[in-house]
Every structure is written in C-alpha cells, then in structure tokens.
C-alpha positions in Angstrom: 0.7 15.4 3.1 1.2 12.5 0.7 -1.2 10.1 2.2 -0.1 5.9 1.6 -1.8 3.3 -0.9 -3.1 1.6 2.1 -4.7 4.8 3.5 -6.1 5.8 0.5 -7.7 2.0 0.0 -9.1 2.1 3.8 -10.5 5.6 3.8 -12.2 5.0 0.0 -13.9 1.6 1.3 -15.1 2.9 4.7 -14.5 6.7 6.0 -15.6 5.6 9.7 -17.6 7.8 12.0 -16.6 11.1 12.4 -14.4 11.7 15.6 -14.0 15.3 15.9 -11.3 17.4 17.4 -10.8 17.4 20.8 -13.3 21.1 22.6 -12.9 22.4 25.8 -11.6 20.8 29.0 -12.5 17.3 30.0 -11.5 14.8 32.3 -10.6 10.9 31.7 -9.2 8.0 33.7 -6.9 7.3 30.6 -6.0 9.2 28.3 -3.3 7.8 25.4 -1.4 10.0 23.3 -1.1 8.6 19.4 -3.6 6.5 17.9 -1.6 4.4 15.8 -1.6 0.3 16.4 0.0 1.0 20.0 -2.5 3.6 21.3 -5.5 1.4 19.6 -4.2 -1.7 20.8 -3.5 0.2 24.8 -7.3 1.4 24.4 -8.5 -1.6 23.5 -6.9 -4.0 26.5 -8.0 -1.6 28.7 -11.5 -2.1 27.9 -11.0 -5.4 28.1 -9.7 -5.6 31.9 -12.0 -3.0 32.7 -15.2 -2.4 30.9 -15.6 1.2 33.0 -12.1 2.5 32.5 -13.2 6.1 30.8 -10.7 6.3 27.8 -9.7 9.1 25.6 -7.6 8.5 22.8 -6.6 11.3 20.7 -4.1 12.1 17.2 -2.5 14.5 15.8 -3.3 13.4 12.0 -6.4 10.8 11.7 -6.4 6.9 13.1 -4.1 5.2 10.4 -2.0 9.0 9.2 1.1 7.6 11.0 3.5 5.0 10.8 0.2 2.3 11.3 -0.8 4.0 8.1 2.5 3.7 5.6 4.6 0.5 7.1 4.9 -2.3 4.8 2.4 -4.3 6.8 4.5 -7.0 7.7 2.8 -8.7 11.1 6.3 -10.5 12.4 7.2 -12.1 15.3 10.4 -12.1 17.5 11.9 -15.2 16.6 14.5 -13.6 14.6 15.2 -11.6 17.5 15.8 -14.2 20.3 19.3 -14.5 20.5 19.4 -10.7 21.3 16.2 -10.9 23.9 18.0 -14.4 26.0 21.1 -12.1 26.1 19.6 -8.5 27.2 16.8 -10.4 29.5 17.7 -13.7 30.6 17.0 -17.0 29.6 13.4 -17.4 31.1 12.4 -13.8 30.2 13.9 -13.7 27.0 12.0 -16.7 25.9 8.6 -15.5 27.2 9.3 -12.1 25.2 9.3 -14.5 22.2 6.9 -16.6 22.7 4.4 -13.2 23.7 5.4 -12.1 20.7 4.8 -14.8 18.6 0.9 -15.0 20.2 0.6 -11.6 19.5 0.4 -12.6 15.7 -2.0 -15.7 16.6 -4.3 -13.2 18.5 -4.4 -10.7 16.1 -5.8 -13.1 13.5 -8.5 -14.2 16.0 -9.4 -10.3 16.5 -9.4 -9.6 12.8 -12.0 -12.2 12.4 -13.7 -12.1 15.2 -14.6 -8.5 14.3 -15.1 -8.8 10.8 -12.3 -6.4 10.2 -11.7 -6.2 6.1 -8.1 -6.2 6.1 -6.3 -8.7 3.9 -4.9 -10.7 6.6 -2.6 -13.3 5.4 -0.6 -15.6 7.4 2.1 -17.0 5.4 4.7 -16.3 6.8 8.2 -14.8 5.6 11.4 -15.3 3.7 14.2 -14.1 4.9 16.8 -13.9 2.1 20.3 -12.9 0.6 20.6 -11.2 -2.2 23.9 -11.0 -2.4 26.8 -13.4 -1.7 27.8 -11.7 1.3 24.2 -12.1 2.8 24.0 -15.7 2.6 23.7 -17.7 6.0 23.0 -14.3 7.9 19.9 -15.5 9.4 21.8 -19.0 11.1 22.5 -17.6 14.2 18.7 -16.4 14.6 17.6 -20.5 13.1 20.4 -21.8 15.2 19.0 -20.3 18.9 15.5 -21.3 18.0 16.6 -24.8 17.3 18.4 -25.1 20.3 15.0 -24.4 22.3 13.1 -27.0 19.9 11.3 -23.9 18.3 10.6 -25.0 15.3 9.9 -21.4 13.8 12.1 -21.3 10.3 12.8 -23.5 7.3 15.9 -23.2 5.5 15.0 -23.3 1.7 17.6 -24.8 -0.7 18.1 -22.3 -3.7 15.5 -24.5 -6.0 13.3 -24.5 -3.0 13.4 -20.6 -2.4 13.0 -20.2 -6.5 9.6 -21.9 -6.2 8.8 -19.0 -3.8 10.3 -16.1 -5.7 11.8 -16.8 -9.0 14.2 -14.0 -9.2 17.9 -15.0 -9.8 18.7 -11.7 -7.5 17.6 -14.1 -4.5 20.5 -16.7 -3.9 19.4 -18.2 -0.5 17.1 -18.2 2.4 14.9 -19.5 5.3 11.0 -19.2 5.7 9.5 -18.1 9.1 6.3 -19.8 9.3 3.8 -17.7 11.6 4.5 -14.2 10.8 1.6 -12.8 8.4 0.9 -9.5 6.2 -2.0 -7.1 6.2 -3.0 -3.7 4.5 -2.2 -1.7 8.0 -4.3 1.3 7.1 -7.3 -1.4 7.1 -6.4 -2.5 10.2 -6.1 0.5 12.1 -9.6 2.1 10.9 -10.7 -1.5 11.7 -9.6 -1.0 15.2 -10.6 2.3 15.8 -14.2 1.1 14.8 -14.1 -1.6 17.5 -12.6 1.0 19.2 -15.7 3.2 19.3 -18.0 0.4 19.5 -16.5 -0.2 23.4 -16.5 3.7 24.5 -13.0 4.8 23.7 -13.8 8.3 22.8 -11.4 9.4 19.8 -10.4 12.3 19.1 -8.6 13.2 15.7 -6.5 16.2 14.3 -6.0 17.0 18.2 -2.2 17.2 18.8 -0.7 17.4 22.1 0.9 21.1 22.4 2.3 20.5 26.2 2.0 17.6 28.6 1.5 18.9 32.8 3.4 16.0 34.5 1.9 17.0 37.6 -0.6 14.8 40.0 -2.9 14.4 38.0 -1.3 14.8 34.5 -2.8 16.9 32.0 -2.1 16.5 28.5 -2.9 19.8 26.4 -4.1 20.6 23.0 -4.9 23.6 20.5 -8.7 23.9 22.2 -8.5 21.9 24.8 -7.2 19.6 28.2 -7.3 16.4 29.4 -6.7 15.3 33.2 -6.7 12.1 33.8 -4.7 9.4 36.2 -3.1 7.6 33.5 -1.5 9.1 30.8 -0.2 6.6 27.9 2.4 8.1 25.0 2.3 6.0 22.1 4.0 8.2 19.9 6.2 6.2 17.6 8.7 8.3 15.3 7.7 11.6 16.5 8.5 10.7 20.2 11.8 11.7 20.3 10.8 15.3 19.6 8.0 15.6 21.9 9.5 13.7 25.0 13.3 15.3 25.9 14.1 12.0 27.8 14.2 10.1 24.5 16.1 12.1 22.6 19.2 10.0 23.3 17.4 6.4 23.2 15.6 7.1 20.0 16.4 8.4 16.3 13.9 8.7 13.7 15.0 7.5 10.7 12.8 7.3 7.3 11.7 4.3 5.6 10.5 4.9 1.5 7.8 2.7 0.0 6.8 2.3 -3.4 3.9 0.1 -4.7 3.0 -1.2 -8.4 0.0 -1.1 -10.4 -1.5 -4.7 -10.1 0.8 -6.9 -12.1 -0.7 -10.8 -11.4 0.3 -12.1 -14.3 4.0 -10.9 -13.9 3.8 -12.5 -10.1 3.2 -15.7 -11.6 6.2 -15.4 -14.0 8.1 -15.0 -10.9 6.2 -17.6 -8.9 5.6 -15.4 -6.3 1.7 -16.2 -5.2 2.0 -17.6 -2.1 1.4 -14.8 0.1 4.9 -14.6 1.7 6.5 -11.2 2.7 10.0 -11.0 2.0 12.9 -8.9 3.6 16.8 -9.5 2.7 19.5 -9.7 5.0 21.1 -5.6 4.7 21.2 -3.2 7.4 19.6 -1.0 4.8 17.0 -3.4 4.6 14.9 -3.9 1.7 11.4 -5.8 2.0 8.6 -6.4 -0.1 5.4 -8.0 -0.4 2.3 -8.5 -2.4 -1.2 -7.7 -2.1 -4.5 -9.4 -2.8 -5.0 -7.2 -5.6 -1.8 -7.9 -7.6 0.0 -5.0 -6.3 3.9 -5.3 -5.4 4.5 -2.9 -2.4 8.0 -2.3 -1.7 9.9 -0.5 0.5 13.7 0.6 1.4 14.7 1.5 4.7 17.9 3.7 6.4 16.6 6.8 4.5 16.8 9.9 6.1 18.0 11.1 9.8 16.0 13.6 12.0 18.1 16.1 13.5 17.2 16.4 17.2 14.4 14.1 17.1 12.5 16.4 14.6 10.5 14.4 12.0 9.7 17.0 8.8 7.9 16.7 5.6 11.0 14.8 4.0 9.1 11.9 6.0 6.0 12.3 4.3 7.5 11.6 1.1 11.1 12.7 -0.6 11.1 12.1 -4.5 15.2 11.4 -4.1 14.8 8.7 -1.4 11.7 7.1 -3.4 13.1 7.2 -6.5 16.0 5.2 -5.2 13.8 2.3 -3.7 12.2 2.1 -7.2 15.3 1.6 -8.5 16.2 -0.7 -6.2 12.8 -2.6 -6.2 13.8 -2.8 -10.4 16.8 -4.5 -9.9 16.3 -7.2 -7.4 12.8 -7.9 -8.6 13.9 -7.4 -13.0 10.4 -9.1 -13.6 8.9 -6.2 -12.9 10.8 -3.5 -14.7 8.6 -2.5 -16.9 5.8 -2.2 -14.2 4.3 0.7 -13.6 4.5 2.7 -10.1 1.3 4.2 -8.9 2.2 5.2 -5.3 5.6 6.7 -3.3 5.8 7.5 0.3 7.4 7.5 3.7 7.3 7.2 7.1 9.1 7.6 10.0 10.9 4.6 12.4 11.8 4.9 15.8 14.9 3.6 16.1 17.0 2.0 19.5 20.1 0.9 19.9 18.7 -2.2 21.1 16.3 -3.0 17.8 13.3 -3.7 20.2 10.6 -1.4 21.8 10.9 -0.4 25.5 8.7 1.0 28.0 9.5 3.9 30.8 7.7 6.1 33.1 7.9 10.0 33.3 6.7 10.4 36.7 3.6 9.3 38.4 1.1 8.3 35.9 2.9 8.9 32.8 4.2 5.8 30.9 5.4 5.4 27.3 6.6 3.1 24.2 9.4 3.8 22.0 11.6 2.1 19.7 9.5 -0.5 17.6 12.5 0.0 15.1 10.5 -0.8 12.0 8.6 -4.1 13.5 5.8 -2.8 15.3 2.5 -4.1 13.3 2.5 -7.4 15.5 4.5 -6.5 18.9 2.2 -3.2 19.3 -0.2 -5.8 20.4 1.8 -7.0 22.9 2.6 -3.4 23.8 -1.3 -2.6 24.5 -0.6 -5.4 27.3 1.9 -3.4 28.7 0.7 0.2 28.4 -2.8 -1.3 29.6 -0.4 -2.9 33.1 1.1 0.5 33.5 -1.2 2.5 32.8 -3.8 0.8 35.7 -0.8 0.0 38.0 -1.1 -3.7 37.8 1.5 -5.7 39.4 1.2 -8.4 36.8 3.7 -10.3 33.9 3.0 -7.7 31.5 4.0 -5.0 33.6 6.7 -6.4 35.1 8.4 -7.6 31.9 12.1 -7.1 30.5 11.1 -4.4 28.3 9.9 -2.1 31.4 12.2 0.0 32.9 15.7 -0.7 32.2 18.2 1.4 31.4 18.5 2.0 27.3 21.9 2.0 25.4 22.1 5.9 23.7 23.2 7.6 20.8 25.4 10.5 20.8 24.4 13.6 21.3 23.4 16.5 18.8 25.5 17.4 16.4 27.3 14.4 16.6 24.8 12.0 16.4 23.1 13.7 13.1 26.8 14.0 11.6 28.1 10.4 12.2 24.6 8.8 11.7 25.1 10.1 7.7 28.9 9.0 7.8 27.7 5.3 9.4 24.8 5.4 6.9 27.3 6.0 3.4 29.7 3.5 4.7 27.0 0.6 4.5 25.5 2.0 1.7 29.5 1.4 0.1 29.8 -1.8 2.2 26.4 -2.9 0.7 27.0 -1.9 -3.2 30.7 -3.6 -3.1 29.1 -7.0 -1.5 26.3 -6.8 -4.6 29.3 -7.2 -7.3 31.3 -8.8 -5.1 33.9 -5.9 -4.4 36.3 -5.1 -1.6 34.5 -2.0 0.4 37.9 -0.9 1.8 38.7 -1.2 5.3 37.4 2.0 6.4 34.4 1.7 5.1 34.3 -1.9 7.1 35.0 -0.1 10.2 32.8 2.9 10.0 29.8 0.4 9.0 30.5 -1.6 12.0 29.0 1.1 13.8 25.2 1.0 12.9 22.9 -0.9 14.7 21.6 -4.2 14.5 19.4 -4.9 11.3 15.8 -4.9 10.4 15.4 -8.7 11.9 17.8 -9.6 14.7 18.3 -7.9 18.3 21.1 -6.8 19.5 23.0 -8.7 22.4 25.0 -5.8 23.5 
C-alpha cells in the first residue's frame, strides 16, 4: 500500500502504543466501525457525555491508513455550502448546520492545543479562486447568502489583492474564507487516537469487519473475533458503499490524487504564497492545494477514478496515470514550481452524495452510520462525532434530531449504468473544463452531458 506524506511524517515522529488486533469474543456498549476522524471523533464525544460508556473502536488498516490519512488537510467549514443547507433543511436548520459547522473548526483548534497534539494546525483560512475565465464570480451566490444573513465569512479579493496571496497569473480572481484552517491530517488522527487511549477507548487496528449481525444486540464480526454491543457506529467513509448494501445507491466512491513537493520556500516566496492559506478553484474536478510548515506544496486533483458497485481497489491507493496527471496539472497552474521536484504521489477514496454533504441513517435497532463527506470531512467529522455519539446512546437532543438524520437521500443510477454514465459525465467536464482554460466552445453536448454531475467541491446542492 502506498502509504501518504502525512502518514509517513506522523508514524516517523511518534509510532503510538501498540493496539493490537482485535482476539476472541468480547462485549462493548459501543462499538464504532472505522477509525478515521469520524470514528475518533464518535469515540471521543462519547467519553465525554459519559465517562463509563465501554468503547471499542476498531480498523481495518491503522488509525490514519484511510481517507483521515491522505486528504489534503483542508479543515473547512460550511459556509460555502449554505445556500444548498437553507434550501434542503429550512431556514432555521439550515443555518444552525452552518453555524455547527463553522464551531466545529473553532473547537478543533481548542482540542488540538489543549492536548498538545503536534499537528501543524493553521487557521488562515481559504481562497477560493478561478483559474480560468469561466470560473470567475462562481463563488457569489455562496458570498451573496452569507451576506444576506450578516455572516461575514468571505472577502472578495480584487486581482492585485489575490496576487499578494498567490502570485501566479493562472489565478484571475477570488474570495478568502476567513475561519477555515489546514493541518497535516495523519498528525491529527494519531493525535486523536492517543487522547483516544488516554480516556479508555480500546482500539483495535488491522481488525476488519468480515459481517455485521443486525440482530438485538448487534454483533459486528472480524477474522478472530466478535463484538456485541448496544450501539453499533459505521464510520466507514469511501469504503461504505461496499460494505453496507443500503448505500450503494446514495454513495459513489470516487478517487482523489495528491501529489506533494520537496520543500521549495524560497520558490513560495517568489510566488508570495506564505500566508498559510489553502486554496481550491472553482471546477467540478476540483483542484486544491496547500502548503506546509516545512516548505512542501501538497497538491491534489479530484474526480479521478469511479468504483464499480461501491468496490474501492488498489487503483485508490495510488494510480501512476491519475497522479501523473495532477502533477501536470499542479505544473501548470502553479509554473513557479515547474522545476520542483515531486517526492510523494497518492490517493484516496471520497464518498460521494448527490447532495455534497454527509448524512446519517439507522440500519435497524442500534445500528447507525455516516456517509457522504464528499471530500470535506476533516472539520464536519467533528460535528459528525456529535451525532454518531446522539445516536448511538439514544439521545433525544439537537444533535440527534438534526437535518442531516434520517431523510430520504437523492440516488444514483444503478449498476451498470451508474459506472458507465459516471465516466461519460466525468469526460464531458473534463472537455467542458479544458475548452473554458483556452477559452474554447465545449460543444453543446458536452454542455449537456456535464450538466449532469453533481454539485462541486464547495457548494451544496439545492435540489
């Protein structure tokens, strides 16, 4: 398995104590299913709002292998998304989603800190740009909601103003989102798992769950082992589609390829870029990129590959094609650094809804899950352990009674179908987006056929 820069980093500075596979049959009155941030973060509120609560916690890979492990560590809030949260929840609901969202950064910060948790956290926010014409002024419906509400969450940056950001003449226009931050993810999630430990979560890594008993009591099973236990919490992230048949039509896992540089500082101040800000454009096949604290440009490409029938492969470990292509692309919007060298390549999977946002559903009695974090899941898997933590103890409280919980999900199309158009949809933005970089005419079927993906990397859906 081609393991990510940031786990590499985390693992090399601090290995953690050993948590063992999973031996024999045991009982629990939690047990959560992925320990990536969602699981982490679902283990950790439950401690909070109940010291007692017995919680097992257990991985197929190690804490940080997963998506927490290879995302671009972008920590980002839902402002971008609130047009498509008033319209899906309501006004008042809508809002609050937002709002939770935006704390969930905030809180973070505090629990990074408060913990001692080595992690590069940076809160400077991030541009959200155009780098091409027809990009520009994508984000004013997202700036244009907030400022209706007296949020004042963006900035629009005049060219000379974004240029003092990121001088690349690739980037034409923008806006800055204030609170979002970055982080090395892999740091964080060995971070959490320590604090994890610390509490009583017992942990159990390289322990995959072969078959989950839905009966009352569930039991979750593994290679050597079982778990009973009243509360069972999925938090499964790309690979949930394959291993829950529910969400095979709600979900798609798509890849996302990253790439990072050898540290280049001097080159980063050529370009001005040493503020700290992450930076995402405006495609569907989004590009976004930040830096580190070490001088590093991380970079990644998303809209890669498609999973037939949920089913994430090696191809989503890394695909020399896919990352080859996002170091091409990382070349040519950032030219500064053409000559850098590339030390790292891999990918990850994203769990992809209709909607753009994650949602929350119950298999049963005492079976609840999370899917669809849709490539922003470092800061709203926060706000997901709220959730998870209200399901999973039968709270009647905000968390567990929000928008997010229960409702009925838009779906794709079924298999073959949804495998076969998903690649048509895919070319036809990929045309539509390499006409709008030189200013061509996609053709009109390509116009229509694009028109068919979902929402991009930073705005909801309202439909």
């Amino acid at each position: 398995m081609a393991r990510s820069l940031w786990l590499q980093e985390a693992l090399a500075a601090d290995a953690g104590t050993a948590c063992p596979p999973l031996a024999g049959a045991q009982r629990a009155d939690v047990c959560i299913v992925g320990a990536g941030f969602a699981g982490l973060w679902t283990a950790l509120r439950l401690k909070q709002l109940d010291p007692a609560c017995d919680v097992v916690l257990i991985d197929a890979d190690i804490v940080g292998g997963g998506a927490s492990g290879r995302n671009g560590g972008f920590v980002l809030n839902w402002w971008a998304k609130l047009e498509g949260l008033v319209a899906g929840y309501g006004e008042s609901r809508g809002l609050r989603l937002a709002s939770a969202a935006d704390e969930s950064v905030r809180e973070i910060g505090e629990f990074v800190a408060r913990h001692g948790i080595e992690c590069e956290w940076t809160q400077q926010g991030w541009l959200w740009v155009a780098t091409a014409a027809a990009q520009i002024g994508s984000w004013e419906p997202a700036v244009e909601a907030c400022e209706r509400r007296g949020i004042d969450a963006f900035e629009r940056l005049s060219p000379e103003q974004l240029h003092e950001r990121i001088g690349e003449p690739t980037h034409l226009a923008g806006v800055h989102e204030r609170r979002s931050a970055t982080v090395q993810p892999a740091a964080l999630a060995r971070g959490l798992r320590r604090v994890a430990l610390e509490r009583g979560v017992r942990i159990h890594e390289g322990t995959p769950m072969t078959h989950l008993d839905r009966r009352t009591p569930p039991t979750v099973r593994t290679p050597a082992g079982a778990i009973t236990a009243d509360a069972v919490v999925l938090t499964l992230g790309g690979w949930c589609a394959e291993a829950i048949p529910e969400l095979r039509r709600s979900v798609v896992p798509v890849s996302s390829e990253v790439v990072a540089s050898e540290p280049v500082p001097d080159l980063l101040a050529a370009m001005h870029w040493v503020g700290g800000e992450a930076i995402a454009d405006a495609r569907l096949l989004v590009h976004y990129y930040r830096t580190t604290r070490s001088g590093r440009v991380v970079f990644g490409k998303g809209g890669g590959g498609l999973a037939f029938h949920g089913r994430v492969g090696r191809g989503f470990d890394h695909h020399p094609r896919r990352s080859a292509e996002a170091a091409r692309r990382m070349r040519e919007l950032l030219p500064t650094l053409a000559g850098a060298r590339l030390t790292n390549a891999w990918s990850g999977p994203v769990d992809r809804s209709v909607s753009g946002s994650p949602f929350f559903g119950r298999l049963g009695d005492g079976v609840s899950y999370v899917a669809g974090f849709s490539g922003n899941g470092v800061g709203p898997s926060h706000l997901a352990g709220k959730v998870l933590a209200s399901m999973a103890l039968r709270r009647d409280d905000e968390w567990s009674g929000c928008g997010l919980v229960g409702g009925r999900q838009p779906g794709f199309p079924p298999e073959p179908i949804r495998y076969a158009g998903g690649r048509v949809v895919r070319e036809a933005v990929r045309r539509v987006e390499r006409a709008q970089d030189t200013d061509r005419d996609p053709g009109r079927a390509a116009r229509i056929l694009a028109g068919f993906a979902p929402g991009g990397f930073a705005a909801a859906r309202k439909d």
